[in-house]
C-alpha positions as CSV (number, residue, x, y, z in Angstrom):
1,X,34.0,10.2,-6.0
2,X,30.6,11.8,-4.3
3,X,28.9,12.9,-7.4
4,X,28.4,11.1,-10.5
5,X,27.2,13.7,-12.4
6,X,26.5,17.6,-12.2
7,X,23.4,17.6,-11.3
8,X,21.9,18.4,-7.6
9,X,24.4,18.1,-4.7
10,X,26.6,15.6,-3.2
11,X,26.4,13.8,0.2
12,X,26.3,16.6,3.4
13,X,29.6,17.2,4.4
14,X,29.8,15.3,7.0
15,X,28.9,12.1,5.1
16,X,31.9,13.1,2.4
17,X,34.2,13.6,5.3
18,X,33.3,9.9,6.8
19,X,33.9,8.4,3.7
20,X,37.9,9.0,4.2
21,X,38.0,8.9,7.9
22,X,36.3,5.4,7.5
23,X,38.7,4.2,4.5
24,X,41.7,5.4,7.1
25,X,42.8,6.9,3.5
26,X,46.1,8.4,3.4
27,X,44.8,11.4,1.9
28,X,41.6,13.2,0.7
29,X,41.4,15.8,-2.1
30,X,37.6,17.8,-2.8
31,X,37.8,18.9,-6.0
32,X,36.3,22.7,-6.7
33,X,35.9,25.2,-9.8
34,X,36.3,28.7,-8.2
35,X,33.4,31.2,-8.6
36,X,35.5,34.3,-7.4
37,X,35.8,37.8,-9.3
38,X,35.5,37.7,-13.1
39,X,38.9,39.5,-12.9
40,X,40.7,37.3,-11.0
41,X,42.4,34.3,-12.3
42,X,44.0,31.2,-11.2
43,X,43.8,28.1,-9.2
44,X,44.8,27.6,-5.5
45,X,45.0,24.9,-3.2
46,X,42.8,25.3,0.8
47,X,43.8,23.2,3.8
48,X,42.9,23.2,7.3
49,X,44.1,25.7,9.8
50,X,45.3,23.8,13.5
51,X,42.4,23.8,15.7
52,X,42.6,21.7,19.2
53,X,40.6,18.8,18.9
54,X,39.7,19.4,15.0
55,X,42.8,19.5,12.4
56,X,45.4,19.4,15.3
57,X,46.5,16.1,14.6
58,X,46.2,16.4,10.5
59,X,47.3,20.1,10.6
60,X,51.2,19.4,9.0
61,X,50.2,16.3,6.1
62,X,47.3,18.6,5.4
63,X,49.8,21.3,4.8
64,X,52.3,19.1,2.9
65,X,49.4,18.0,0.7
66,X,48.6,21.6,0.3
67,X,51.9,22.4,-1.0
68,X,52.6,19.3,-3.2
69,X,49.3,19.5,-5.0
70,X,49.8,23.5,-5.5
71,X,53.5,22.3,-7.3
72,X,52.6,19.3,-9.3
73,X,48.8,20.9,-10.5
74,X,50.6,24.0,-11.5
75,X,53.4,22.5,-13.6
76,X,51.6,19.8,-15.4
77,X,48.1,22.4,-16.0
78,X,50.8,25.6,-16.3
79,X,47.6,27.7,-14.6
80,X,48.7,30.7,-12.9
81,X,48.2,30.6,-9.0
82,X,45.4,32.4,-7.8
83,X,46.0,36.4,-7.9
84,X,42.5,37.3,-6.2
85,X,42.5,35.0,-2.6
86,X,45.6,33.2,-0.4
87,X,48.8,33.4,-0.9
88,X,50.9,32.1,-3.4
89,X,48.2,29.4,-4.5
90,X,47.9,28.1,-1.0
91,X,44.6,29.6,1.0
92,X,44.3,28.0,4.7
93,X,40.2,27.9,5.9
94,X,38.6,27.3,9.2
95,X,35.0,27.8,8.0
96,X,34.7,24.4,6.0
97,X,33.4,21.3,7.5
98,X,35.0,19.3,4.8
99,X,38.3,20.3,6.2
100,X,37.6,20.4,10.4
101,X,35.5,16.8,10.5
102,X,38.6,15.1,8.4
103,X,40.7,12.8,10.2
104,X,42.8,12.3,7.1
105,X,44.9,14.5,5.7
106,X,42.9,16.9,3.6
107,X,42.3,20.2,1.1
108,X,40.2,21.2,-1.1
109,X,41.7,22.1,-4.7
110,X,39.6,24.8,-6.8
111,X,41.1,24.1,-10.3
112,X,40.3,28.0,-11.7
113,X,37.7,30.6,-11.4
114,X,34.4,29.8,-13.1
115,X,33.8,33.5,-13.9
116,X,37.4,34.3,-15.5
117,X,37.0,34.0,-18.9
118,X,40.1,32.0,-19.6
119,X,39.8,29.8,-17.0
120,X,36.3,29.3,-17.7
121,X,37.5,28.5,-21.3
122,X,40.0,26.1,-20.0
123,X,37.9,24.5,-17.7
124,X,35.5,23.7,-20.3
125,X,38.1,21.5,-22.7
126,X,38.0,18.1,-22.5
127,X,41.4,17.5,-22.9
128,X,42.6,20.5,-20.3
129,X,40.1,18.6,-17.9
130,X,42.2,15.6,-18.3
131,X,45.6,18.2,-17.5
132,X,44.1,18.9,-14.3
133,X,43.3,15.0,-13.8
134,X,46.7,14.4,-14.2
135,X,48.0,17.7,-11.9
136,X,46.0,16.2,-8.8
137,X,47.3,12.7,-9.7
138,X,51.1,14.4,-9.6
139,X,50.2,15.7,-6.6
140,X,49.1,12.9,-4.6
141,X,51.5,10.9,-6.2
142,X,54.2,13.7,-4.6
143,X,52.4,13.5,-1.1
144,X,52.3,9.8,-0.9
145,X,55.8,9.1,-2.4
């Protein structure tokens, strides 16, 4: 963890990044609450594009994480995917530096959208916080099997 507590900001990006790259972790998961469109609901799960020289060599686990965290968050948090960006709960960036200074597998997960009213709601419950614990645990667990 980067953060112990909500206020202020992490570490730059590039410190968060070095963290797994100097653990040589097996995998790396940022976790997000979306802020998209108050009608659009869901989570979804972003991973690295290939880029020569960046994700090339992280591209496919990256993707594999991707798509086992997307599967194991949705059926133990029964979420809908995100309806209002990606593609079937899976959204593939180039823009973020958490992503293209990685040399670990990585994604970033955004658990729901802040400004939907039931996510929002969900996100707020103790207890559905400890769902979506348990979702990116299945995941990883999945990934690193």
């Amino acid at each position: 963890m980067t953060r112990s507590d909500n206020r202020g900001v992490g570490p730059c990006i590039d410190e968060r990044a070095e963290i797994g790259n100097d653990a040589e972790s097996d995998a790396a998961v940022s976790i997000h609450a979306a802020g998209g469109p108050p009608g659009g609901r869901g989570y979804h799960v972003i991973y690295p594009p290939k880029i020569k020289g960046l994700t090339d060599d992280i591209y496919g686990a990256s993707k594999r994480l991707a798509t086992d965290l997307r599967d194991a968050f949705g059926n133990v948090t029964g979420l809908p995917r995100a309806n209002y960006i990606g593609q079937n709960g899976l959204d593939k960036r180039s823009d973020l530096g958490g992503l293209r200074l990685s040399d670990v597998p990585k994604v970033f997960i955004e658990t729901g959208n802040m400004r939907n009213g039931a996510d929002a709601k969900k996100l707020e419950s103790k207890s559905f916080r400890g769902r979506i614990a348990k979702g990116i645990f299945e995941g990883l667990k999945r990934f690193l099997g």
